[in-house]
N, C-alpha and C positions, 0 to 999 in steps of 0.2 A: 504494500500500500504506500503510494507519497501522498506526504501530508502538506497540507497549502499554508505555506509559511508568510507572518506578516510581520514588520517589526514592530519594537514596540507599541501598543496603541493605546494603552492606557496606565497613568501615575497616580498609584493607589495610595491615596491619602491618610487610611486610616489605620491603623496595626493589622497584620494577619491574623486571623482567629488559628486555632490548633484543628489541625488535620484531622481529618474524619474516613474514616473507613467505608472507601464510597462505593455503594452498589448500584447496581441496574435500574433497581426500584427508587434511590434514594434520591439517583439522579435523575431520574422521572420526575421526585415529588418535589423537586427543589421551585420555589414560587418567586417570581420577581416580586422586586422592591422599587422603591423611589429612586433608588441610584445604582449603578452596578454593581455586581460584589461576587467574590470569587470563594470559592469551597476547593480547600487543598486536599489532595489524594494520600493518606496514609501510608498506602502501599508504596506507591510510585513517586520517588523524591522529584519535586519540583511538577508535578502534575495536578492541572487543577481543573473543574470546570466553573464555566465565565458565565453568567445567567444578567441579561440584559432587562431595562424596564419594560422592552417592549414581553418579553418572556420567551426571545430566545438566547440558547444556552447551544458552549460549544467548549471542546475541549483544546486549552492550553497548557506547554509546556516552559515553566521559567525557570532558565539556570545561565548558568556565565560561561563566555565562550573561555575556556580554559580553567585554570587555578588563582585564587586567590580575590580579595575583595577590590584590588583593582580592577579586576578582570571586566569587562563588557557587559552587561545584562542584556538576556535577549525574551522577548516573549514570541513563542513560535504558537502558531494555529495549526492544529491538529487531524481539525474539520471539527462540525456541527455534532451535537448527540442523536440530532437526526436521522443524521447517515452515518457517525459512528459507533462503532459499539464501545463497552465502556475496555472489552478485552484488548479489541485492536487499539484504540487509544493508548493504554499499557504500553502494550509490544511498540509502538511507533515512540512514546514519549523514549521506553529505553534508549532503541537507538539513536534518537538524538542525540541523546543524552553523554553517550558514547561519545559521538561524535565531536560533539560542544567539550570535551572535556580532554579531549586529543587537540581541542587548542582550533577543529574546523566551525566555522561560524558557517553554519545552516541555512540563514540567509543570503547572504553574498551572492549576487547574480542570481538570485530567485525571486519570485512573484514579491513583491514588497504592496507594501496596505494600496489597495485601489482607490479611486475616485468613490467609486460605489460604496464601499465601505469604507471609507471615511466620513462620506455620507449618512452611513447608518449609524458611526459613533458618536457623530453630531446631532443626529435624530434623542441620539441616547441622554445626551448633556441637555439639550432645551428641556427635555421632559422633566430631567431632574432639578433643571433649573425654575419647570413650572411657566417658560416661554410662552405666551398667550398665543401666538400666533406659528405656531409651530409647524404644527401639520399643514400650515399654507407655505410656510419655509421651505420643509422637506420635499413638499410635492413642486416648486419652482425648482429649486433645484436638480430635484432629479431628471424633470424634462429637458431641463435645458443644458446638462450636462451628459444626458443618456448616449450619446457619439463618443463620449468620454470613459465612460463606466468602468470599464476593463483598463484604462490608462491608469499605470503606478501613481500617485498623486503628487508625488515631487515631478514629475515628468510634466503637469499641468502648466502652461506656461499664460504669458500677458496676451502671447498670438493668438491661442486657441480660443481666450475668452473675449479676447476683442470682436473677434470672427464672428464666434456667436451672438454676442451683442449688436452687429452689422448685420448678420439674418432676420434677428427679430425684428431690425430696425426697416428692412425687406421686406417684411410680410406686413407692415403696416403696423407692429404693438412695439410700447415701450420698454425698451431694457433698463432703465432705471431702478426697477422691481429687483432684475434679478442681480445687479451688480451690487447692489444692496446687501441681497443676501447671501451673496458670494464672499463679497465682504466680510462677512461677518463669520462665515464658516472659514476661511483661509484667516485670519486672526487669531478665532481659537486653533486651529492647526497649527498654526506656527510657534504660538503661547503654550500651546502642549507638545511640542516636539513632534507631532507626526509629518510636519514640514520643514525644510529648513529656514523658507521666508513667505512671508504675504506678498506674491507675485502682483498681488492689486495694490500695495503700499506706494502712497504717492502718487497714482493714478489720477488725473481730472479731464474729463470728457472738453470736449470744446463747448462753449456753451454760447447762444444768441446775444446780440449787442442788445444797450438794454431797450432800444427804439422796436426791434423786433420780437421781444417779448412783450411788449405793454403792447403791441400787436395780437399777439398769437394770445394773449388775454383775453383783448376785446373782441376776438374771433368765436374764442371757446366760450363767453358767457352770453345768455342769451335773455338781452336786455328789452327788445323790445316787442308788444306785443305780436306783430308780426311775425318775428323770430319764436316765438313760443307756440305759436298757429303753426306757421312750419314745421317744426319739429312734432308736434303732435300729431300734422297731416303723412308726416315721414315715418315715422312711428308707424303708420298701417302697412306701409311695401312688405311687413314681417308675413310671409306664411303661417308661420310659428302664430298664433293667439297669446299665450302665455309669453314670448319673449317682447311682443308688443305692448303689453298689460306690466309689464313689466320695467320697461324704459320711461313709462305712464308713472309709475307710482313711483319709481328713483326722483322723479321732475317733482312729485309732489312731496314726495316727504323728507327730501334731500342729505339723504344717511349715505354713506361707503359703501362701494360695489359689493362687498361679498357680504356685508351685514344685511346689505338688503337683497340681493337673489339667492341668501340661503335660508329667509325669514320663514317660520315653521310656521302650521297652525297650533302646536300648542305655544307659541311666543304670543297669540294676540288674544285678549279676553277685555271685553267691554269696551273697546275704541282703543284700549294702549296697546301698544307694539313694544314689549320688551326685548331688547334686543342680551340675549346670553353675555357673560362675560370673557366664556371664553372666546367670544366671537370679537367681542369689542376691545379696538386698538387699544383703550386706556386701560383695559384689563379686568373690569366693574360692570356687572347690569345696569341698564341704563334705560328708563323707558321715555317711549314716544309715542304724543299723542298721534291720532290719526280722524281724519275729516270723516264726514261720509263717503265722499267720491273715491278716496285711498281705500276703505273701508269695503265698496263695493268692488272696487279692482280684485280683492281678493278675495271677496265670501263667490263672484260668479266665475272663479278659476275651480275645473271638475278635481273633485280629489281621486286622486293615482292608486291601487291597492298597494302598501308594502312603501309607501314613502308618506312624509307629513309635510314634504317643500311644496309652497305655491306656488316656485318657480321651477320645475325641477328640469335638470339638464338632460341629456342624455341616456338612456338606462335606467329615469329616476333619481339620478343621483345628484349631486349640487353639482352647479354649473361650473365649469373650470375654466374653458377659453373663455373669451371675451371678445375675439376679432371676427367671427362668424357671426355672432351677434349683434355686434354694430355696424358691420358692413350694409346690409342692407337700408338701417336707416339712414348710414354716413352718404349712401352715394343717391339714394331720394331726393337728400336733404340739399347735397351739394356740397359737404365740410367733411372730408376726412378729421376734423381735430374733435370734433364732437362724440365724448364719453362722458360716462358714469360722472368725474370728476368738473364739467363742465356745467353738470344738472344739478350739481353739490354747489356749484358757485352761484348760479344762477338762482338755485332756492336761496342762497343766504343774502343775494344783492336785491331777489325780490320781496323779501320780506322788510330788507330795511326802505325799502322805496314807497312798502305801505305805511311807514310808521315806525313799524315794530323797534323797542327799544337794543340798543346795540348788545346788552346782557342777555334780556330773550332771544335774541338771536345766537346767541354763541350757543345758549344753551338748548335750542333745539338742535344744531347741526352736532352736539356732542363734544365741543371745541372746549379745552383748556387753556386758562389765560396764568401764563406766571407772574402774579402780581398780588398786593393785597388781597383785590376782592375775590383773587380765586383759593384764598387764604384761610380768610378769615371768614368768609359768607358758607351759609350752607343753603341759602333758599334757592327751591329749586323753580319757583315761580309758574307753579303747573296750572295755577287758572289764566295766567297771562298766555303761556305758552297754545294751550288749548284755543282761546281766541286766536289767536296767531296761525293756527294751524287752518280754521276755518277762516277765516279771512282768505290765506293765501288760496287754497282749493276753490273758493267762490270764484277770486282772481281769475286764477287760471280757468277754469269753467267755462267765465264770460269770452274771455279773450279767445278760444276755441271754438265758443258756438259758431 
């Protein structure tokens, strides 16, 4: 049997516990935790297996390549308990074992940690860290490095991800999302040794002069009645009912793209829309009110067997692309720049155009102000906010008839 060796991948912070006499059954029973943690093998010196938050478990063997406490520490992967038994585990850990102690380093010119699984140890870290947005993390990621997967992850370079970032920018969607989150994963890789640097360190994209932003602004907000008509009438080119109904109620209640096409029915009871915390950027439940006309967008969407989305994507499931989605009403409409984050501006600029006080306003779109009154105030102003919401839905109404 060869065993799929990776280097180091993870620096156990906390003491070893004492070795346990592991069986087939025990290593069956063994139950993930909050953070990863590892069970040493009795029998077989330096043999452990590695049980993940998510609840998968794989067998590891950790010793130094040769003699002595200067010696090199290596942690080799063994394979999965899936596909290994715990006997062959044994027998493989030996000859490692052997081998690392004749002074041959096991890894050298073998498989070293992938993209993919670096991937999944970072999957491992947000969870443990309780990352709000995690599973929207891991899933950017992995699309948009799956070309990558099998690639060693020190082998990942600035070209590859530029590349990538030039394709999405190709296909019409923002790579902003995911250099973000790439970001943030080559960081921690680099902060834990599984890389030697953050290949994005120092990186700055070119960015518009600032005449051409206060442009591409006033493009994406949609100020004037006309332009709200429009997009409503564009809004129909959808096939789709539900992704139509849908770009309809982002306009009216002006929440963040995935807070509002993965909005559930049990999230809505008596006119409020609570949107989960784990959905919501700032990490907290958060409720919003909703008009009648939001109100009716959703109660005449058919409910699906086996799903609770009123938006549901594909297969039932939450929606994931986004540029299939707005194409249709982008090229109705006439504005490639018109999304989600456009119908967010354009709710918060038309609510203050009715009136609506600049604090009501923050706090329907969900917005944090670093300042005193987001300090020291706890009022959430939900009889204002409620007027506010009906106000704006009549608005739009009229302006559509």
């Amino acid at each position: 049997m060869t065993a799929k060796q990776t280097p180091d991948l993870v620096r156990l912070r906390q003491k070893p516990a004492q070795p346990v006499a592991l069986t087939s059954n025990r290593v069956r029973n063994l139950k993930p935790r909050a953070q990863r943690y590892e069970v040493r093998d009795a029998q077989t010196p330096g043999l452990r297996v590695r049980v993940s938050p998510s609840g998968a478990k794989s067998y590891y063997l950790r010793a130094r390549v040769g003699h002595g406490r200067a010696a090199p520490l290596r942690n080799v992967r063994i394979g999965s308990v899936a596909e290994v038994s715990l006997a062959d585990a044994r027998a493989e850990a030996l000859r490692l074992l052997a081998l690392l102690r004749q002074g041959v380093d096991v890894t050298d010119g073998r498989d070293a940690i992938t993209v993919a699984q670096l991937i999944e140890a970072y999957a491992d870290s947000l969870q443990a860290r309780q990352v709000v947005r995690r599973v929207d993390v891991v899933s950017n990621l992995t699309r948009n490095l799956h070309s990558h997967r099998n690639r060693p992850a020190a082998d990942l370079t600035r070209a590859h991800i530029t590349a990538q970032m030039g394709a999405l920018e190709a296909a019409g969607l923002q790579p902003d999302y995911f250099r973000k989150c790439l970001s943030g994963l080559l960081t921690w890789a680099a902060n834990d040794g599984h890389v030697p640097v953050n290949v994005l360190a120092g990186y700055r994209r070119a960015t518009a002069t600032r005449a051409a932003k206060l442009n591409a602004r006033a493009r994406v907000t949609l100020t004037k009645a006309e332009e709200i008509r429009a997009f409503w009438i564009a809004t129909g080119a959808h096939s789709n009912p539900a992704y139509r109904d849908l770009l309809r109620f982002a306009l009216l209640t002006g929440q963040r793209r995935n807070e509002t096409a993965w909005i559930t029915r049990a999230d809505v009871a008596d006119g409020i829309w609570t949107v989960p915390a784990a959905l919501h950027k700032m990490g907290e439940a958060v409720r919003v009110p909703l008009g009648t006309h939001s109100q009716h967008l959703l109660t005449s969407q058919p409910e699906l067997a086996g799903t609770g989305l009123y938006f549901p994507g594909r297969g039932g499931k939450r929606i994931r692309g986004y540029a299939n989605l707005l194409r249709p009403m982008r090229d109705a409409l006439g504005n490639p720049d018109v999304g989600f984050q456009a119908l967010r501006r354009t709710y918060c600029t038309g609510l203050e155009e009715l009136g609506i006080p600049e604090r009501v306003c923050e706090l329907m779109i969900g917005h944090k102000r670093d300042d005193l009154m987001q300090r020291y105030s706890a009022a959430e102003l939900w009889t204002q906010r409620v007027e506010a919401q009906a106000q704006w839905e009549r608005h739009v109404l009229e302006v559509v008839a």
